[in-house]
N, C-alpha and C positions, 0 to 999 in steps of 0.2 A: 146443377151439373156436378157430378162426383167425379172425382182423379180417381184413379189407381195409384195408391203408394208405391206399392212394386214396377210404373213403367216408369216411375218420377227416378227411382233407386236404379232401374238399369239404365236408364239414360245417365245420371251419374255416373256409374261404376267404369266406364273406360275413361274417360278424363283422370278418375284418380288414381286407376290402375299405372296408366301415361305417367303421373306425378312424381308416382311411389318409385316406379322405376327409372324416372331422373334422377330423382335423390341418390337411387341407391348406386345409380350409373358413377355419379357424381363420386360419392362418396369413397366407391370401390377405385377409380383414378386417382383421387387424393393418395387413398394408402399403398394405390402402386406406385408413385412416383416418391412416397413419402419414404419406403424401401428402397427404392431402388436407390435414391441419391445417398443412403444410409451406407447402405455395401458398397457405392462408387465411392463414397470418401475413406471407407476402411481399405479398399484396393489400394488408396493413391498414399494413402500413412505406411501401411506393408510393405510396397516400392520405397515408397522415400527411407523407412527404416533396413532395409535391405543393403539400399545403392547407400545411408550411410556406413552401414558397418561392411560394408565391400569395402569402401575408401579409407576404413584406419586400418583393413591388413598390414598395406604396403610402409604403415607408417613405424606401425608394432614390430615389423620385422627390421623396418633399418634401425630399430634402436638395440640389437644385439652386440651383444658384446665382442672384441675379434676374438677372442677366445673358441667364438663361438662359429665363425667367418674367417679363419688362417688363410692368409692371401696364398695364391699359387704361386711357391718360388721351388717348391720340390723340394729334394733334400739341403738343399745348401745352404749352411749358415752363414750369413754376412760378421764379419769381426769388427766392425762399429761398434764402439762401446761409448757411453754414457762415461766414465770414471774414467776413459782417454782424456779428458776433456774438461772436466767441472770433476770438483769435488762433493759427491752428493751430499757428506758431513754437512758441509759449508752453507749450502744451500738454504734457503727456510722451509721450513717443514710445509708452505703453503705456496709453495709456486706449484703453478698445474699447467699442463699445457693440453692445447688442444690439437686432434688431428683430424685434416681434411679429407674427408674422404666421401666421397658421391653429392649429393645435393647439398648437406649439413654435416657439418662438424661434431664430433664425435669427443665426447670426455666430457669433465677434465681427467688427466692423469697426472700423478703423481713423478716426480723423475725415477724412483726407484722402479714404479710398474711398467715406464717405457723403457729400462735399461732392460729388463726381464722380456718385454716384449722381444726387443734387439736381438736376445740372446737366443729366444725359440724362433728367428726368423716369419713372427707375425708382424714387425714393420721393416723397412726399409729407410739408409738415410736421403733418397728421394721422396719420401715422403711427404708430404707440405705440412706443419704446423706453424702454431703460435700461442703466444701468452693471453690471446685477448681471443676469446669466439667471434667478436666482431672487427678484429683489427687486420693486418697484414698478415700470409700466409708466406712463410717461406720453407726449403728445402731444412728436412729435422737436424741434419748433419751440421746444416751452416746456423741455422736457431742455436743449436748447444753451443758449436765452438764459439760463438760471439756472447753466451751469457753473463751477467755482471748482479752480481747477489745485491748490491747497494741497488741499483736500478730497476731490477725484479720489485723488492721489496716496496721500492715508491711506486711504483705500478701497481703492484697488489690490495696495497693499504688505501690508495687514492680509489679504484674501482669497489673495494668494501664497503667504504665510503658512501661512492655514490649509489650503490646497489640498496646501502640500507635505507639511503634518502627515499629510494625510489619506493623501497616496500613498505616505510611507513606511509608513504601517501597512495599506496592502493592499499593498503590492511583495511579488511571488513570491521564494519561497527563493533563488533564483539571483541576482537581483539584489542582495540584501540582504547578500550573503557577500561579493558585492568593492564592497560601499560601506564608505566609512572613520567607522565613527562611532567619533568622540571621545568616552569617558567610559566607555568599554564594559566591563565587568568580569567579566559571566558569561552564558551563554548557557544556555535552555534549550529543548529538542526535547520536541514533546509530537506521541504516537504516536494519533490519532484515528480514532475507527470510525465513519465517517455511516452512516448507514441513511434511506432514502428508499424511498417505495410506489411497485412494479411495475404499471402499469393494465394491460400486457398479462397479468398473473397474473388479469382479472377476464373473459376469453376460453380460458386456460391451464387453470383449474378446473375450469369444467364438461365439456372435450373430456375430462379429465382423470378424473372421476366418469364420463362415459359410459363411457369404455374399461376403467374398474373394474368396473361391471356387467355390459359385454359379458364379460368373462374372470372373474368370477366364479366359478363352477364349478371353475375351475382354482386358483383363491386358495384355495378353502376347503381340497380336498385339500395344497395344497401346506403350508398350513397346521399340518395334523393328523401327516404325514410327519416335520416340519421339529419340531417340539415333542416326539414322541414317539419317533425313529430317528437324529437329528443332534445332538441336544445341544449341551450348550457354553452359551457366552455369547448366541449368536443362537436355541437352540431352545427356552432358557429361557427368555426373555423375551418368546420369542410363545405360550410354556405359558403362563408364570400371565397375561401380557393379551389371549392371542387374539387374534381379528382385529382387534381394534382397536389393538393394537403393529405390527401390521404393515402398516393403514391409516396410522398418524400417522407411519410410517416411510418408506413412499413416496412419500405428501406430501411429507414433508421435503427426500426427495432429488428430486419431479419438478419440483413447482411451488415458484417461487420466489418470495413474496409481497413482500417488501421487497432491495432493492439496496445494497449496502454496498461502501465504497470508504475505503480506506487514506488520510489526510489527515497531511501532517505539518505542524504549527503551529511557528513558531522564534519566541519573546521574544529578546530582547537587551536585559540589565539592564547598572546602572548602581549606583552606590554609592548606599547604602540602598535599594536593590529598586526603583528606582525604574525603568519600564520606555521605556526610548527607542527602540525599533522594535521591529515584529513584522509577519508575516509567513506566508504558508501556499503551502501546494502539495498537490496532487494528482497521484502518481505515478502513468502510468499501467500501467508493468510493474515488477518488484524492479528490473531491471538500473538503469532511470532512478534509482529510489530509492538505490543502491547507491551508484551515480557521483554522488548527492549529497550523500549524507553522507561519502562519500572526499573532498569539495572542504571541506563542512563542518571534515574534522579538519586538513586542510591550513593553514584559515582558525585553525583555534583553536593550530596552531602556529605559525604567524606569528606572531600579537596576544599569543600567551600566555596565552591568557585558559582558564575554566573552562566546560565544557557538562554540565547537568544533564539527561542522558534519561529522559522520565516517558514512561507508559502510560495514556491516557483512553480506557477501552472500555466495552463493553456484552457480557458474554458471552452466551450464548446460553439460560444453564440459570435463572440466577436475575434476569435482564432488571433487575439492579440497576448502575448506573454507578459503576463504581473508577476510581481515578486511583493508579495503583503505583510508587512509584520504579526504575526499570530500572539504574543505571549514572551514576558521574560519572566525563566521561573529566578530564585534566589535559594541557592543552598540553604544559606540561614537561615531563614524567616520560616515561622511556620505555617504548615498547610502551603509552602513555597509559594508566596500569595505574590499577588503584580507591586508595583514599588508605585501605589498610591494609597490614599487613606479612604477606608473604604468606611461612608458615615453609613450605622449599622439605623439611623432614624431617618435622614433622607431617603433612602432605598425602602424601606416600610412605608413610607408616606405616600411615594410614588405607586407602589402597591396599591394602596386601599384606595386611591383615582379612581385603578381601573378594576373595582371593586373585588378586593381580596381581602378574607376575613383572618383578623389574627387572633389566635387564643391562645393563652400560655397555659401548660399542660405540667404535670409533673416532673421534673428535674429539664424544660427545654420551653420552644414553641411550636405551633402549629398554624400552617397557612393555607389558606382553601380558597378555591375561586371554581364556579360553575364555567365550563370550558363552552365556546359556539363550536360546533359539531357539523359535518355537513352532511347533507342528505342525500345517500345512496342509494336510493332508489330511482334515480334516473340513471344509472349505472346498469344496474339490472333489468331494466326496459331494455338496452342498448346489446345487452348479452342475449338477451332472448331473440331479439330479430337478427344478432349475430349468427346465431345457432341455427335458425330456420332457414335465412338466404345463405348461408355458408355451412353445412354441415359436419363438415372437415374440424371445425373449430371445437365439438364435444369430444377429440381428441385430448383437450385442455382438461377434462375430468381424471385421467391418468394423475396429474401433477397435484401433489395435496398443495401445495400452494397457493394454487387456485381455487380448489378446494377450502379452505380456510378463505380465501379473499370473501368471496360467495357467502359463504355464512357470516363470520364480520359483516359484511356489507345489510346483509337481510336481517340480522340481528339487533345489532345496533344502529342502524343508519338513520333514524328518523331525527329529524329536527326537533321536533318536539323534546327527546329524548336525550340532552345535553348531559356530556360526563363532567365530573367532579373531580377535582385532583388535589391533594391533598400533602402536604411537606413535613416530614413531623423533622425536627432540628433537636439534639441533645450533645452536651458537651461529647457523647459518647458512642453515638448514632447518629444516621443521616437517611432518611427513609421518604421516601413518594408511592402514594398510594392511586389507583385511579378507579375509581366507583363509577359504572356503567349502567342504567336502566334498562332491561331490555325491554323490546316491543311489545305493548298489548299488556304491558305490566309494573306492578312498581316493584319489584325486587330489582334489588342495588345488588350489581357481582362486584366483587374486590380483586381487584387485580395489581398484583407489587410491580412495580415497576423496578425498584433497587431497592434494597436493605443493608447499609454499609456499617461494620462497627468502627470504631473510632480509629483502630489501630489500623483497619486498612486503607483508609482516606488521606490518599499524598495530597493530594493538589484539584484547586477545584479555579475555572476559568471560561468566559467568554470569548470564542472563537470562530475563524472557521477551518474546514483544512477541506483534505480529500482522502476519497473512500478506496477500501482495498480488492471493489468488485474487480468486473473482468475490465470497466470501462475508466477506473481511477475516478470516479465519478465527484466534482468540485463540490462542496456544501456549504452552505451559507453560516452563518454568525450563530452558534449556540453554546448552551451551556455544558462542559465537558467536564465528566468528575473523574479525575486518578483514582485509581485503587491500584491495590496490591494481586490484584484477582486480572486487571485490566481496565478500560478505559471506555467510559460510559457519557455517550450522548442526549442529551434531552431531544426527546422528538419537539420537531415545531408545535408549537401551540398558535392559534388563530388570535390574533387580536391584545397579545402578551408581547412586552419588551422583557425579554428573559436576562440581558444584561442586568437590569434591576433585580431579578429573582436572585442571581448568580454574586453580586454585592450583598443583598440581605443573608444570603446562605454564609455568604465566607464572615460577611463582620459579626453575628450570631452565633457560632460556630467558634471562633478565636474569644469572644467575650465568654463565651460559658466553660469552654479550658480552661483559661485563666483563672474563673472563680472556681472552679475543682482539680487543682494542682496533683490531688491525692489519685488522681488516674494515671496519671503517668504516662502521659500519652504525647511529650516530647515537647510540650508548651515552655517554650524558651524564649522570648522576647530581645536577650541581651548577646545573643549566640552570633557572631562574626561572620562576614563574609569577603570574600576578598572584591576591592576593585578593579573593575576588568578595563581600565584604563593603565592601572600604576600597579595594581594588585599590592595595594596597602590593604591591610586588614584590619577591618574597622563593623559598627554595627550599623546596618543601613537605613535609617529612620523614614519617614513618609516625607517627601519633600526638601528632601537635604543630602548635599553632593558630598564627594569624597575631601575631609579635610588635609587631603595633602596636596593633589592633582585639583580640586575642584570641579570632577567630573560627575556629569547625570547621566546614570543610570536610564534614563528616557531616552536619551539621546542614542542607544548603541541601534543599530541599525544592518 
């Protein structure tokens, strides 16, 4: 019995006719709604930038000067004189008064420019003033005749006073670095997470729920695919929660209900913790943040003084507030190392455990260890039935990002195919190299990770802190190198305690200085720092407190 290929092909051809244009049905609602919620968020920023610059007209125009605003008295001059009354000689050059007039108080002025007012009839002595913008307001007439130069003066001086108080403890970071405060003894950086509510997440949401309903049908399969043929970390965790792990998961990454921004707080203490300025900023990219704390350890080597870096966050899982000690650098010491003895042969032993090769190289060392790698390719399964049940999602081809993820991923992702990372350490350079196989072949690509010379290497430490995305995002325990350029991270390594790399790097590092002095690259052993107890100044050795106070350095907190 013989078919006909051609009734096999048209029996086919309306089903996939049917298919072709779900898809395309599909696809073409994605990108209308994907517009449309585009130009409804540019409407609702053009309003809100509109209704705000409506609201500082009325504020711009009260701050006019009367010069500019001569109250209606007509022609007639009032003969209320200022110099009836007080001698302006007498007076100090810095008494100002203020005059009330509509919502807010206007000035300061001088006594001579309200005598001049008087005399063109721009005020009145019904007027209400005072010495203080925020004190009592009386009639200007009875203000002058009751004034006393002794009592002005202690009013003035007392409010200067507190005015300066106040502005050194809101001056920004930058200013407070090149002011010379006397008494100064330690410093501490405190790493803060704000979080503040998004109102545009309360317009974000529901466009957000509709477009989850309209593609519905496409979640639920992709769902059932992804739990029972992908596996792993991600098909497991939408098995045993279903659609509801994978609703709390898109949430997470579309709409963002709260705003979070990287704050750094600087104290400056003084002997007995006593706190004589402080200060904040808000970076708005790393690089700023970077160039700040590079000025920061500049400042702590000048002064000599001590900077305590804490951590004040919120992480995300258990929404409880920690405050973590991060790091004390030490002005003096070099490479502004932690105030422990960092044994440069422990730290190499613990190495080569977890099998890391050491070979000493011309004028330094080198350390290599074969990295475990994970295999991407169950990643790329996961993209492809993304793509097919969701079509909207080859929108993601726009973004090189993801572009680059994709290739990375298909590239090098195979297990087999383990990178190599490699340390090179010289009194005079600091360099990580990482050697990659790609698929289906043995060429080794090189790829630099950092290449530091000697003279831009401030400080090098085991930490954690947090990141200066959109999300302040918390990061665990790694190895952070100073430089003069900015502030470099070790990505996590699988199956490495990087604190032991980060001790071999800094006692390696300080030994091979010292035996080439002739660099000159700032190896001082015997250079003073002050204690941030007593701020006696003394050299701070590993293990040993201040001989006047008897304070540890550990201890500051």
């Amino acid at each position: 019995m013989f078919v006909d290929i051609n009734i096999i092909l048209m029996a086919m051809e309306d089903p996939l006719i049917e298919l072709s244009e779900g898809l395309r049905n599909w696809s073409c609602l994605a990108l209308v709604l994907i517009f449309g919620v585009a130009c409804f968020v540019d409407w609702i920023r053009r309003k809100l930038k509109e209704r705000g610059q409506t609201s500082k007209k009325p504020q711009v125009e009260a701050k006019n000067n009367f010069k500019e605003q001569p109250l209606d008295v007509g022609e007639t001059k009032n003969e209320f004189r200022v110099e009836n009354y007080v001698d302006v000689a007498e007076m100090p050059d810095s008494t100002q008064i203020y005059i009330s007039r509509g919502d807010k108080p206007s000035g300061p002025y001088p006594l001579s420019q309200v005598n001049e007012y008087l005399e063109q009839g721009l005020l009145l002595p019904d007027d209400l003033a005072s010495h203080d913008e925020s004190g009592d307001y009386f009639p200007l007439s009875e203000l002058i005749e009751n004034l006393n130069p002794e009592e002005i003066q202690k009013k003035i001086t007392l409010s200067a006073a507190v005015t300066a108080s106040h502005k050194t403890r809101q001056m920004d970071v930058k200013d407070l670095i090149g002011e010379d405060i006397s008494g100064a003894t330690h410093m501490a950086l405190e790493h803060v997470r704000l979080q503040s509510f998004r109102w545009m997440a309360l317009l974000e949401l529901p466009l957000f729920i509709l477009l989850f309903i309209v593609f519905l049908p496409c979640a639920l399969i992709l769902v059932v695919i992804l739990a029972v043929s992908v596996g792993g970390a991600m098909g497991s965790a939408i098995g045993e929660a279903g659609l509801g792990a994978m609703l709390r998961w898109a949430l997470a990454n579309s709409v963002r209900i709260y705003d979070y921004k990287h704050q750094l707080f600087l104290k400056v203490y003084g002997s007995g913790n006593a706190v004589l300025a402080e200060a904040s900023h808000i970076p708005s990219s790393k690089k700023l943040a970077d160039n700040l704390i590079i000025d920061l350890f500049e400042g702590l080597h000048s002064k000599q003084l001590v900077m305590i870096e804490m951590l004040d966050a919120i992480p995300d899982k258990n929404r409880k507030s920690i405050k973590e000690h991060l790091v004390t650098w030490y002005g003096g010491r070099p490479l502004m190392a932690l105030q422990k003895d960092f044994v440069e042969k422990d730290s190499k032993e613990a190495l080569q455990q977890k099998g890391w090769d050491f070979k000493q190289i011309s004028g330094g060392f080198s350390c290599t260890r074969e990295m475990k790698a994970e295999d991407n390719i169950a990643p790329i399964w996961a993209h492809l039935l993304f793509w097919v049940f969701f079509p909207p999602s080859l929108l993601l081809f726009f973004f090189k990002s993801y572009r680059n993820y994709l290739r990375e991923s298909w590239l090098y992702g195979s297990e087999d195919k383990k990178p190599d990372w490699e340390f090179t350490v010289k009194a005079d350079q600091l360099k990580l190299v990482k050697k990659r196989p790609r698929r289906n072949t043995s060429k080794l690509e090189e790829e630099v990770f950092f290449d530091i010379h000697g003279r831009d290497l401030i400080g090098i430490c085991y930490t954690a802190g947090l990141g200066y995305d959109n999300d302040a995002t918390y990061h665990g325990k790694t190895v952070k190198i100073y430089t003069n350029q900015g502030v470099i991270s070790l990505p996590q390594i699988l199956d490495v305690n990087l604190e032991h790399v980060c001790n071999w790097l800094v006692g390696v590092t300080l030994r091979l200085r010292s035996e080439r002095p002739e660099l000159g690259l700032g190896f001082d052993p015997n250079r003073p720092t002050k204690c941030p107890y007593c701020a006696s100044i003394y050299v701070f050795k590993p293990g040993q407190s201040c001989p006047s106070c008897g304070g540890w350095p550990d201890r500051i907190n």
